[in-house]
N, C-alpha and C positions, 0 to 999 in steps of 0.2 A: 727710447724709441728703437726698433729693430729699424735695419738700414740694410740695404741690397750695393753690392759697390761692383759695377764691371771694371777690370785693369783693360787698357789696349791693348792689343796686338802680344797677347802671352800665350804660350802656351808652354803650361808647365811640365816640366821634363826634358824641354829640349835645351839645349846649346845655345847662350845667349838671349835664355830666358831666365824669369827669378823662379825660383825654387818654391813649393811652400812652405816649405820650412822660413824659407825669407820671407814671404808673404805674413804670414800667420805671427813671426815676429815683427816683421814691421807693423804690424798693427796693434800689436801687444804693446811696443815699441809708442804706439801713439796712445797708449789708454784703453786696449780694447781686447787683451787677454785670451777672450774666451770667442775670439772672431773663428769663424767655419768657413773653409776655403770650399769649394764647388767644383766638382767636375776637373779638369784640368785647366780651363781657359779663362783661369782669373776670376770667377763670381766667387764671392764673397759675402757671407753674411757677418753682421756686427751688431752692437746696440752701442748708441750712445746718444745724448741731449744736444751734444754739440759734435754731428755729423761731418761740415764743411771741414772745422778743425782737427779732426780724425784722419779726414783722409788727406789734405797738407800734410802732415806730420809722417804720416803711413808713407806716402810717395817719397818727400826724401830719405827715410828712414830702409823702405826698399830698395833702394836705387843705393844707401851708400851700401846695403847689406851684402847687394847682388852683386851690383857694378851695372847695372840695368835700370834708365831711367823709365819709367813708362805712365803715363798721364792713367788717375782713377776718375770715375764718374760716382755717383751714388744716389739712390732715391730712397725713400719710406715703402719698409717691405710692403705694405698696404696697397702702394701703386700696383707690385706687380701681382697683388691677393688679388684687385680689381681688374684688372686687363685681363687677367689668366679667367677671372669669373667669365669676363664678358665676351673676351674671343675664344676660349678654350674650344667652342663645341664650332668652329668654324670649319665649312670643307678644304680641304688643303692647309694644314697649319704650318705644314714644312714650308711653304710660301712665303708665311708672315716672319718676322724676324722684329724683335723691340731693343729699341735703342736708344740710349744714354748720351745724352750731350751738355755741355756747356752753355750754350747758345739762347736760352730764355724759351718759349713759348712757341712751337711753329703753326702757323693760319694752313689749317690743312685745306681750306680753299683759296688762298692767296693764289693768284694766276702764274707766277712767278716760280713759288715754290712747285704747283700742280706738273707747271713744265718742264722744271728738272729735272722731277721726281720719272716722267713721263721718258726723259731723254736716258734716263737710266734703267729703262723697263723693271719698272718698280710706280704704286703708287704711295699717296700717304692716306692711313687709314684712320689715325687718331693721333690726337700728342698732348702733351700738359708740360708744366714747366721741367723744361729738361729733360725730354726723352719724347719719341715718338715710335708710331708702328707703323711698317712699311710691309706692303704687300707687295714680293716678285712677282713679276707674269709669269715667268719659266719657274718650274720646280728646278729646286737643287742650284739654282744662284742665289747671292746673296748681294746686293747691293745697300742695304741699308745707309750704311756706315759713307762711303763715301757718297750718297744722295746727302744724307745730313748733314755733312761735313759740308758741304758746295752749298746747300739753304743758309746755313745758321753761322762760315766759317769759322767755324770752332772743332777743334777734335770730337771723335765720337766713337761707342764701342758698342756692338750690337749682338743677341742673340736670337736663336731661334727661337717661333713661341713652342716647340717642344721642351727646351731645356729650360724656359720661363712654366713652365706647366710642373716640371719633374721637379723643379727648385722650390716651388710654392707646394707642392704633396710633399715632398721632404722637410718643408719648415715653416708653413705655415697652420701647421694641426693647431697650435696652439696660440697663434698671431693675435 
């Protein structure tokens, strides 16, 4: 199965970041050789059957490579073939931003969740297991990540659905 993996808080090339060269070995590292690093900021593409076990193996294997620990996410490229199908053609997509979490399943009408989300001028647009999409009020913020992270207390690493749009026309021709 082709597999999408966000790292947290990376951005490669800087100082106190993993490299991808570290990247792309630690995942070779966990079984996954022919994995395709994205942009600078940790997306990742890979295939494997046993996706959970990839990316355990990937994160310590990154972290001893770097000296940089940083929590991965991942979903079935499929997920983000589907979300890019279905909000691609949204007005304002710089807005939306999709994100990857730990945390199971979030009730995007849960009252709860609606007013977190609300307290961080941002709403929730859609979610499935492990990831959701959050729509800013303002252009040009990003709140996703820490709304999710306050619903679901679990870590979470979130991108724009621009570079979910540019990542799915780069690899999903053949999905």
């Amino acid at each position: 199965m082709r597999c999408v993996a966000f790292m947290r808080n990376v951005n490669q090339g800087q100082h106190g970041h993993p490299s991808s060269d570290d990247i792309r070995a630690g995942f070779a590292d966990a079984g996954c050789p022919d994995a395709v690093t994205f942009q600078s900021n940790g997306t990742i593409l890979f295939e494997s059957d046993a996706a959970a076990k990839v990316i355990a193996k990937a994160e310590a294997s990154i972290a001893a490579r770097s000296g940089y620990a940083r929590e991965i996410y991942w979903t079935p490229l499929d997920t983000l073939v589907e979300v890019a199908s279905r909000y691609g053609a949204v007005r304002d997509p710089r807005r939306f931003e999709f994100a990857l979490h730990g945390g199971g399943t979030i009730d995007t009408n849960d009252a709860d969740a609606t007013a977190e989300a609300d307290r961080n001028r941002c709403e929730l647009v859609d979610s499935g297991r492990g990831w959701a999409l959050v729509r800013n009020k303002i252009e040009g913020e990003g709140h996703a990540t820490p709304t999710i992270e306050s619903i679901t207390g679990t870590r979470a690493s979130a991108r724009g659905l621009p570079t979910v749009e540019r990542f799915v026309a780069r690899f999903a021709r053949d999905a």
